[in-house]
C-alpha positions as CSV (number, residue, x, y, z in Angstrom):
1,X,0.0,0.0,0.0
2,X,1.7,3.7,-1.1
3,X,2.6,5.8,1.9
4,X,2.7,2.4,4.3
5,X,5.4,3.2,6.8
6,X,7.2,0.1,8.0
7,X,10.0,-0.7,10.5
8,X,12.9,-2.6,8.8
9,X,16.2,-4.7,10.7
10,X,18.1,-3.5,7.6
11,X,20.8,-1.2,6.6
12,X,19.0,0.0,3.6
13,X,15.3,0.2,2.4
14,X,14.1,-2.6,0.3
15,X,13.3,-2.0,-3.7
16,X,9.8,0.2,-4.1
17,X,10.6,1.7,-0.5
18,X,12.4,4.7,0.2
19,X,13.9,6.1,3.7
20,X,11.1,7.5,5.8
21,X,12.9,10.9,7.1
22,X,10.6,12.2,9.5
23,X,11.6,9.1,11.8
24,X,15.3,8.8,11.2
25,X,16.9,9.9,15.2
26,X,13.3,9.9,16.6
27,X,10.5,7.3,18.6
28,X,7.9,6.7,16.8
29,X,4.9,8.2,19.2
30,X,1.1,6.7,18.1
31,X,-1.4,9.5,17.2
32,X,-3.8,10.4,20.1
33,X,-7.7,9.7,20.0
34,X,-10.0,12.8,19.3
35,X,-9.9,14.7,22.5
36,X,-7.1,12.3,24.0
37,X,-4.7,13.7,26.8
38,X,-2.4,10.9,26.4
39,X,-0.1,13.6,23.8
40,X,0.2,16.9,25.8
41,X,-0.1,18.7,21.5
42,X,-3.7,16.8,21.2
43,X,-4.7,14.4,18.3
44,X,-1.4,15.5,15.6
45,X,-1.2,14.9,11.9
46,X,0.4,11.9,10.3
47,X,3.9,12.9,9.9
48,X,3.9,15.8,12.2
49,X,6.9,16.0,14.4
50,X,7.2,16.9,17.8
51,X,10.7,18.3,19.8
52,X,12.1,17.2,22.7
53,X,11.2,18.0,26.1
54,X,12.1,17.1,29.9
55,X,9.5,18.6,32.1
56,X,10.3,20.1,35.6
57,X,10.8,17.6,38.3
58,X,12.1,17.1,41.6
59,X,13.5,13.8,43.7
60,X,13.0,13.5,47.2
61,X,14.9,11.5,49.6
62,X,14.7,10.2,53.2
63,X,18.2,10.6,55.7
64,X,17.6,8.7,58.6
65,X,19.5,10.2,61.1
66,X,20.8,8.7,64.7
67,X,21.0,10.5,67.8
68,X,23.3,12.7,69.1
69,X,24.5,9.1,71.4
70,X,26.6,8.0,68.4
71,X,24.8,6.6,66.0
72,X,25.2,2.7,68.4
73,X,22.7,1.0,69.8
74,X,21.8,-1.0,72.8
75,X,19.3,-1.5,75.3
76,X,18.6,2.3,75.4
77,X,16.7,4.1,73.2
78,X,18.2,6.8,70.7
79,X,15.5,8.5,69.1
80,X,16.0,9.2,65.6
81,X,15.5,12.2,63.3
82,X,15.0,11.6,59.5
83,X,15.4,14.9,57.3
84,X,13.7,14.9,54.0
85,X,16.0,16.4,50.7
86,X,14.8,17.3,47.2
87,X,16.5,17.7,44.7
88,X,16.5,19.5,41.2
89,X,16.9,18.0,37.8
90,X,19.6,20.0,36.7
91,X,21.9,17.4,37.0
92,X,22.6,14.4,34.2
93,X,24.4,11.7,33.0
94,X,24.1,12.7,29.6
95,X,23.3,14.9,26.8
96,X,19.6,13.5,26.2
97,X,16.3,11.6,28.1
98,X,15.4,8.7,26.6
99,X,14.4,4.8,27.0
100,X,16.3,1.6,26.3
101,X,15.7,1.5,22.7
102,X,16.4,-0.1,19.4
103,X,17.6,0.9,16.0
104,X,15.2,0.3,13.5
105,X,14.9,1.7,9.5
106,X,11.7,2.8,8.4
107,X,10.6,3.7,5.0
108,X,8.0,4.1,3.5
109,X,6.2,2.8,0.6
110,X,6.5,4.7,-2.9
């Protein structure tokens, strides 16, 4: 069928099929329903491309703390304080967000 996009474990696209640009360095993201909420842009075009994005977002974290006694314990009790940390997502471990993935071709149909 002409304009069939299709996912290929090749290096190139087969005869009668042609690189599909629009996907080459990108996931591949299912159109939304009519009035979805599952894409934050709504129900998108075919072929419509979308940029990148990493909302705001914080990590929070328990320290549980012992007593001034030490930090042992024994028959006594040494109440303990926990303090609560959050952090910021400024820091990474690399250049981009993303899944484990795979590398697929697509093309598409002429």
């Amino acid at each position: 069928m002409k304009g069939a996009v299709v996912a290929f474990n090749l290096s190139i696209c087969p005869t009668g099929w042609q690189v599909y640009t629009p996907a080459q360095g990108r996931f591949v993201r299912g159109i939304d329903k009519p009035g979805g909420t599952t894409d934050p842009d709504g129900q998108r075009a075919p072929g419509t491309l979308q940029s990148d994005m990493v909302g705001p977002h914080t990590h929070t974290y328990n320290d549980l703390t012992e007593s001034a006694h030490g930090g042992f314990t024994n028959d006594h009790d040494h109440p303990a304080t926990t303090k609560q940390y959050t952090t910021g997502s400024d820091l990474s471990t690399g250049p981009e967000t993303r899944p484990k993935n795979v590398a697929l071709l697509y093309c598409v149909m002429n």
